[in-house]
KOLMIGU-789851 format. One record per atom (N, C-alpha, C, O): z, x, y; residue in one letter. Coordinates in steps of 0.1 Angstrom, whole numbers, plus 5000, padded with zeros to 4 digits. Example, Ala and Ser with C-alpha at 12.3 -4.5 7.8 and 13.67 -1.06 7.14 Angstrom:
507851324943a
507851234955a
507851324967a
508551424967a
507151284978s
507151374989s
507951295000s
508051345011s
***
This chain:
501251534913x
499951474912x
498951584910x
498851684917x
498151574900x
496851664896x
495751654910x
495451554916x
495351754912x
494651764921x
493151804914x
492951914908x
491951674916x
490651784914x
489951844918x
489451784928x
489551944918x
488552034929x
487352024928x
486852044917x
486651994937x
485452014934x
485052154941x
485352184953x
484252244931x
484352444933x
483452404945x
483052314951x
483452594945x
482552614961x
481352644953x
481552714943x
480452614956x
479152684954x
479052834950x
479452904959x
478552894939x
478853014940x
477553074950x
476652994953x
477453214955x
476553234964x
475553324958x
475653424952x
474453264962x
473253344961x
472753484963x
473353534972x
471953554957x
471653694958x
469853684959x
468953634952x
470053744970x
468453784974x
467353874964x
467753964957x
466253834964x
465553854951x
465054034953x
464554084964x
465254104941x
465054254950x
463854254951x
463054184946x
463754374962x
462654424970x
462054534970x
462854624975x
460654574966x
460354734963x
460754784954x
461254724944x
460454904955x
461054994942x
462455024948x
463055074939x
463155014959x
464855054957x
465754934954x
466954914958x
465154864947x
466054734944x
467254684946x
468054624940x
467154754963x
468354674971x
468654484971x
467754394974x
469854464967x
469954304969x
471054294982x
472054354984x
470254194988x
471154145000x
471854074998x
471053984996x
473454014998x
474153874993x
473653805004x
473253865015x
473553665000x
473753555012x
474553555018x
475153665018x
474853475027x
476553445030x
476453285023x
475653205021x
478453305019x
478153185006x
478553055013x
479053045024x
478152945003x
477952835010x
479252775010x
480252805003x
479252645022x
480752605025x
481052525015x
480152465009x
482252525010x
483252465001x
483352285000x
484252225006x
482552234995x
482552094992x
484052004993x
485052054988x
484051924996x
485151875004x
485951854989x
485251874979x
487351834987x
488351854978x
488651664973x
489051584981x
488351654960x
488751504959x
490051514953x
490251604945x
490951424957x
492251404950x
492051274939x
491251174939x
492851304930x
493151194922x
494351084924x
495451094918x
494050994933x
495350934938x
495850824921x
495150774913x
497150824921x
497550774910x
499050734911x
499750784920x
499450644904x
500550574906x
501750614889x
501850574878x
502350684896x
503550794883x
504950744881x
505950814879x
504950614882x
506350584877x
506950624872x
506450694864x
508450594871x
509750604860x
510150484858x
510050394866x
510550484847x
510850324841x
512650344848x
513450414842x
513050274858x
514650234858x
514850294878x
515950294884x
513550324883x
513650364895x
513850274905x
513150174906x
514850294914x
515750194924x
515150254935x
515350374938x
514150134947x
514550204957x
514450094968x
513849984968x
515450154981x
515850054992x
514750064999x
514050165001x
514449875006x
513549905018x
513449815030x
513849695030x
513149875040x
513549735050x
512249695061x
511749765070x
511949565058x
510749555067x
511249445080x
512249375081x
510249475089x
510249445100x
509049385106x
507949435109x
509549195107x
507749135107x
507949075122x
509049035126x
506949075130x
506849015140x
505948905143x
504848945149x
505948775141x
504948645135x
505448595148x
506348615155x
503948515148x
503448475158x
502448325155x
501448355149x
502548215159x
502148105155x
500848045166x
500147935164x
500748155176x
500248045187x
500947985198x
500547945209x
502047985192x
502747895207x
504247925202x
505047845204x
504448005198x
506048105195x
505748195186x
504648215180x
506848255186x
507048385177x
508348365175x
509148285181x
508648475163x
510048525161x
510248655153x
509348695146x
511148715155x
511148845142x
512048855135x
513248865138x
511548865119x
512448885111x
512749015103x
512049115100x
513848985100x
514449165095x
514749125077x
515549045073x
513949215071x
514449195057x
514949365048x
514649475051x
515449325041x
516249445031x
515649415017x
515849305013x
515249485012x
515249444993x
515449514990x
516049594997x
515149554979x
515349664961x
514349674952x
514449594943x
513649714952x
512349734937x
512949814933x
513549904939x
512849774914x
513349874904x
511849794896x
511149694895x
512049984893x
510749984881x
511149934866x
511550004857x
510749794866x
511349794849x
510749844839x
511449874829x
509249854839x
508649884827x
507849944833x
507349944844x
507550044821x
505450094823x
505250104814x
506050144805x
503650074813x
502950124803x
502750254796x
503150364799x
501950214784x
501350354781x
500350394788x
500150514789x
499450304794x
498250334802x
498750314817x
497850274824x
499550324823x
500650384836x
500550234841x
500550234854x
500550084835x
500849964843x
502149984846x
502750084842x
502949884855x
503849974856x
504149744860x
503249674863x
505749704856x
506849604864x
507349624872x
508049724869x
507449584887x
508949574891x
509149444892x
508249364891x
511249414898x
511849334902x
512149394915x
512349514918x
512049284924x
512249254936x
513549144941x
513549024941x
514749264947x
515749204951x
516049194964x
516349294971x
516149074969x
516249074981x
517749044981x
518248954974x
518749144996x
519549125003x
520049135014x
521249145016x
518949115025x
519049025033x
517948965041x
516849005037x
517948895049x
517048815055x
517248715072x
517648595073x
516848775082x
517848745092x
516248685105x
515348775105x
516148635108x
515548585120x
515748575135x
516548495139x
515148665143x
516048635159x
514748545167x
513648565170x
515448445168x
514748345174x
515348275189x
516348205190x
514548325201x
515248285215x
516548395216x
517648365219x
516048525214x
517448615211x
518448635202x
519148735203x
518748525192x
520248495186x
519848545173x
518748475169x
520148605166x
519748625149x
520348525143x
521148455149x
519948495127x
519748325123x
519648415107x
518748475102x
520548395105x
520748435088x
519948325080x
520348205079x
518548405072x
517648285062x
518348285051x
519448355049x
517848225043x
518148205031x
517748335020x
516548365022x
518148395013x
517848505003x
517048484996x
517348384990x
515548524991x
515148474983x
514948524968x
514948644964x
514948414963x
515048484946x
514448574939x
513248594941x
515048624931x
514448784929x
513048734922x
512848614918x
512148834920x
510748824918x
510148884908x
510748984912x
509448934897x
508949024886x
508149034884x
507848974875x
506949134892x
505649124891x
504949224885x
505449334888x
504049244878x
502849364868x
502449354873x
502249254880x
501549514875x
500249574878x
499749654869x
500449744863x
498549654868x
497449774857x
498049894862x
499149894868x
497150004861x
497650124867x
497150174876x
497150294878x
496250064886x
495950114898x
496250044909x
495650054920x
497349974907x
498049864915x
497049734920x
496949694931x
496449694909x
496249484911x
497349444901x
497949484891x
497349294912x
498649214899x
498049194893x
496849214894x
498549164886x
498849064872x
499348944871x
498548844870x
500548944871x
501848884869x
502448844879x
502648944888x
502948724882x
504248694895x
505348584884x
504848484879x
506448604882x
507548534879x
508548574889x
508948684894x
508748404890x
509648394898x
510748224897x
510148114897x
511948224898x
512748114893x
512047994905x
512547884904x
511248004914x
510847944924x
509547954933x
508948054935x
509147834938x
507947874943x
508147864960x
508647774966x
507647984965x
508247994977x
507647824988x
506547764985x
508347794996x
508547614995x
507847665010x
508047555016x
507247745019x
506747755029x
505147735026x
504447665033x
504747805015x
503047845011x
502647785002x
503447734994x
501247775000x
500847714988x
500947854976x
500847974979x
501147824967x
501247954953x
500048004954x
499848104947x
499047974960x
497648054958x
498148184973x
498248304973x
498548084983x
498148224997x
499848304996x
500148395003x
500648254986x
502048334983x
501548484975x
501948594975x
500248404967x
500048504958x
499048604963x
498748714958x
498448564974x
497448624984x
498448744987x
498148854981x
499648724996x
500648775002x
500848954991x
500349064993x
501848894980x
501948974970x
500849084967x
501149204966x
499249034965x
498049124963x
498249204977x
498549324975x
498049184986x
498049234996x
498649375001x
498249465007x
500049334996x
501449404997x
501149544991x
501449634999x
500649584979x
500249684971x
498949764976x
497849714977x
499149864978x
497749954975x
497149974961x
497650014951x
495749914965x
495149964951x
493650064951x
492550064956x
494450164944x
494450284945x
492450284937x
491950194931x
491750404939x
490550394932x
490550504917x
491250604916x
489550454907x
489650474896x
489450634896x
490250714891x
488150654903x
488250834901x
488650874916x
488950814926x
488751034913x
488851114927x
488551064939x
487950964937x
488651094952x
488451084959x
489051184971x
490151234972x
487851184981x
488151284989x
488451245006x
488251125007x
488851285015x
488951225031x
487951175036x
486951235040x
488051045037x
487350935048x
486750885035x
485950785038x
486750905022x
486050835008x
486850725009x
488050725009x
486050625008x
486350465003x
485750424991x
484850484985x
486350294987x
486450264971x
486350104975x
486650074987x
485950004963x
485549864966x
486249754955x
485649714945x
487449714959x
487849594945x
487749494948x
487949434959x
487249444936x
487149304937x
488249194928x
488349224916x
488849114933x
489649024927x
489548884924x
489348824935x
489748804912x
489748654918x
490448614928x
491448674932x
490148524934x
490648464945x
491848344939x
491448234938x
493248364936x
494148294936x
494348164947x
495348104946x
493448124955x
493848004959x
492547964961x
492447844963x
491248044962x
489947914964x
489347944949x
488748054948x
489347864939x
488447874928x
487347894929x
486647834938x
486648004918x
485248044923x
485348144930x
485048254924x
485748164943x
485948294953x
486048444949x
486448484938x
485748504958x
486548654953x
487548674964x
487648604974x
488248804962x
489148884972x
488548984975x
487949034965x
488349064985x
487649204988x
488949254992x
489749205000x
488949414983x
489649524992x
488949634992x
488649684981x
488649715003x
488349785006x
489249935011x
489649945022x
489550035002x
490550125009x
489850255011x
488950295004x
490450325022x
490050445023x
491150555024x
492250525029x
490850695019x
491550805018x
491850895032x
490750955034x
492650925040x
492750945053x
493351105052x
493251185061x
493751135042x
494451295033x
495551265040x
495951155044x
496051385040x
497351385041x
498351405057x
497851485065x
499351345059x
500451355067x
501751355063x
502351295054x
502151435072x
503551505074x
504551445082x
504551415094x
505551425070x
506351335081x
507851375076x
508051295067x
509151475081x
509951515078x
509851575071x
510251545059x
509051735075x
508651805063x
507551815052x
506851905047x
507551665049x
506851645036x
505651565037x
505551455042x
504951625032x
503151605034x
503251435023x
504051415014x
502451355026x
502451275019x
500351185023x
499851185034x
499751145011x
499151095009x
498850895023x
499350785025x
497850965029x
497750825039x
496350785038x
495250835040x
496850625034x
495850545028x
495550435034x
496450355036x
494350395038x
494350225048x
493550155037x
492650195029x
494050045038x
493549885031x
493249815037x
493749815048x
491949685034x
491649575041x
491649475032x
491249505021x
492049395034x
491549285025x
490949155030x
491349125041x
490149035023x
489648995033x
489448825021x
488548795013x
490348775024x
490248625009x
489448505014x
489348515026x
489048425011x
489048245012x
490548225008x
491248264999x
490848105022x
491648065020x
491747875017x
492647805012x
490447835021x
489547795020x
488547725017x
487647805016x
488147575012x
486747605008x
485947575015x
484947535010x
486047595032x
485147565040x
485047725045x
484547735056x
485447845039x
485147955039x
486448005045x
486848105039x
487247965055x
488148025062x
489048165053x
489548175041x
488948235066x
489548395054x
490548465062x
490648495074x
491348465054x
493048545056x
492648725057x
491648765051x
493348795064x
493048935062x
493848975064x
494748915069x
493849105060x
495349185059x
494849335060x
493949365052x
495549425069x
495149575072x
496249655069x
497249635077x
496449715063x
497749795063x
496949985061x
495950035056x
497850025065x
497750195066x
499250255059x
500250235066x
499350305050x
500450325038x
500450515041x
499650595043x
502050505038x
502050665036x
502250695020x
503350655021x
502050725008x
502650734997x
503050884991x
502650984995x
503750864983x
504251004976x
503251054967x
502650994959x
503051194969x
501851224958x
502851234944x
502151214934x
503851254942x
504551324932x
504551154924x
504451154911x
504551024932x
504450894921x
503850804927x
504150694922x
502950804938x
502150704944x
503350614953x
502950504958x
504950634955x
505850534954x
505450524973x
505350614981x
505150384975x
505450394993x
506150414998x
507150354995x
506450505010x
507550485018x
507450465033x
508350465040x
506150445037x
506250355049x
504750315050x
503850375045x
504550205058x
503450105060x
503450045073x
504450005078x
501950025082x
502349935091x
500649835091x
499549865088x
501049725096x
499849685095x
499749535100x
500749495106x
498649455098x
498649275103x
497649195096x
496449205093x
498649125094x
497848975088x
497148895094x
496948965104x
496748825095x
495848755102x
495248675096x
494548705087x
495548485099x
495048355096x
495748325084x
495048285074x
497148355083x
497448295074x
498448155071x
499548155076x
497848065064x
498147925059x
499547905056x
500047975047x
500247835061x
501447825056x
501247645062x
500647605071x
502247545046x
502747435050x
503647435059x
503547325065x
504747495065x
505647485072x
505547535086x
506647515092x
504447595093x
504547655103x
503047685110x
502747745120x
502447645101x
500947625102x
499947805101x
500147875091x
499447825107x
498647955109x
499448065113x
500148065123x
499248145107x
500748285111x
499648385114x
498548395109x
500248455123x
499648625126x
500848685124x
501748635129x
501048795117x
502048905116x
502049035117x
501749095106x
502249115127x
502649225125x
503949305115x
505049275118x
503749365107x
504649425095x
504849555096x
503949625100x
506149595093x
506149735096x
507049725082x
507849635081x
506749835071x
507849895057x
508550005056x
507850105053x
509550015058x
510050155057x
511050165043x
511850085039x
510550305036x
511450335028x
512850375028x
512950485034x
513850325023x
515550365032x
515650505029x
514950555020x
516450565036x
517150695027x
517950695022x
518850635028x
518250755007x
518950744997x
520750805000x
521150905006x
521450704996x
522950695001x
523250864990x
522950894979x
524050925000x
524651024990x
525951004983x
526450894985x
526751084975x
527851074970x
528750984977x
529250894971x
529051014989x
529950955000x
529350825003x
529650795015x
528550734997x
527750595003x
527050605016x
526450495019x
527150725024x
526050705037x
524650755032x
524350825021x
523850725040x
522350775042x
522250925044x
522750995053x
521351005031x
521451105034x
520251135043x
519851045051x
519651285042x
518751345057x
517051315049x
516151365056x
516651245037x
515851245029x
514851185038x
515051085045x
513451295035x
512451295048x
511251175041x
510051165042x
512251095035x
511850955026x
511850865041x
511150765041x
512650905051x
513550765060x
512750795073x
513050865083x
511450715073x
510650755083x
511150635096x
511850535094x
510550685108x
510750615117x
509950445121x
508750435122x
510750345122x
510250245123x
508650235137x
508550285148x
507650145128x
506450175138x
506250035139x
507049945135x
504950015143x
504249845145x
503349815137x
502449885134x
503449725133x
501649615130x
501749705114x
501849835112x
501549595104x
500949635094x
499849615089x
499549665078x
***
């Protein structure tokens, strides 16, 4: 990842004095904070494992579910949009203690520009719990979207989106730059998101917070934690979730998990 700098001030020289035309330097001024260019650097054909961990909550139960998928990068642009497919293989619910094998759901293919807003959702199905507006809420959500120029620690940035399920509406996301943390070694880019929709047309608003670690070398996530809040579902009525993403570590030669400081430790609340 290109890094921009913004320079230090060069330092000042005191104006001479008398006939011995001594100059005094200043002392020079402090170093203006460093903006990074956060950016999203795919490879077209990139596989990677991940496994989230949601803790939902209805009001009058809960349960937690454990999922596994696959994003592979199918395409990118010339202007860095980038496809993936989303494969999911597994999906398990522990409800009253007992795990409860769900149903798999069908793989998914969604576009983004190149600062991660969708585009695009295909999919052989429309998920039969949500309406396709707050599914497609879900999706927007899921992504960080990154800001157009540099940016420096505690700098926030402001998108606006249509609103996929209240016509007329917008989406607010609001993200901010947190620099960087270290996590098995390796320094990585940490970013918080808000978002805040109509779900609605009597104004009611879905929100969603997540705090992301990303790779500076391709913007790729590899871990997230964060919570939804008020969100609509036909099947189960109003959901709160806590979400936690972790990126797997990559199986070696031998099919186990290698030591890749990719395989962070499971946390809470997305």
């Amino acid at each position: 990842m290109k890094l921009i700098h913004v320079g230090i001030l060069a330092a000042t020289m005191a104006v001479p004095t008398s006939v011995c035309l001594a100059q005094t330097p200043a002392a020079p001024s402090a170093a203006a904070p460093v903006a990074v260019k956060l950016a999203y650097q795919y490879q077209k054909g990139t596989a990677s494992r991940y496994h989230v961990s949601l803790d939902v909550s209805t009001g009058q139960g809960g349960a937690q579910v454990s999922q596994n998928y696959v994003s592979t990068i199918s395409n990118v642009a010339s202007d860095g949009g980038f496809s993936q497919i989303l494969h999911w293989t597994k999906e398990v619910a522990v409800l009253g203690g007992s795990p409860t094998p769900l149903p798999i759901p069908p793989d998914m293919t969604l576009s983004f520009d190149n600062l991660g807003k969708l585009l695009t959702v295909k999919t052989p199905e429309a998920d039969p719990t949500m309406s396709v507006g707050v599914s497609r809420l879900l999706i927007m959500a899921d992504r960080i979207i990154l800001p157009p120029n540099p940016v420096a620690i505690n700098g926030t940035w402001t998108t606006e989106m249509d609103d996929p399920q209240v016509k007329g509406a917008k989406v607010t996301f609001t993200g901010t730059y947190l620099g960087m943390e270290v996590r098995g070694g390796k320094s990585y880019w940490k970013v918080k998101q808000q978002m805040k929709a109509p779900v609605a047309a009597d104004g009611t608003t879905m929100t969603s917070t997540g705090t992301a670690l990303l790779d500076p070398a391709t913007g790729q996530l590899v871990h997230e934690t964060g919570t939804i809040e008020n969100l609509p579902t036909a099947a189960y009525g109003v959901l709160t979730a806590q979400v936690t993403v972790n990126l797997a570590a990559p199986k070696n030669a031998e099919g186990t998990a290698s030591s890749a400081p990719t395989a962070l430790p499971t946390g809470t609340g997305k």
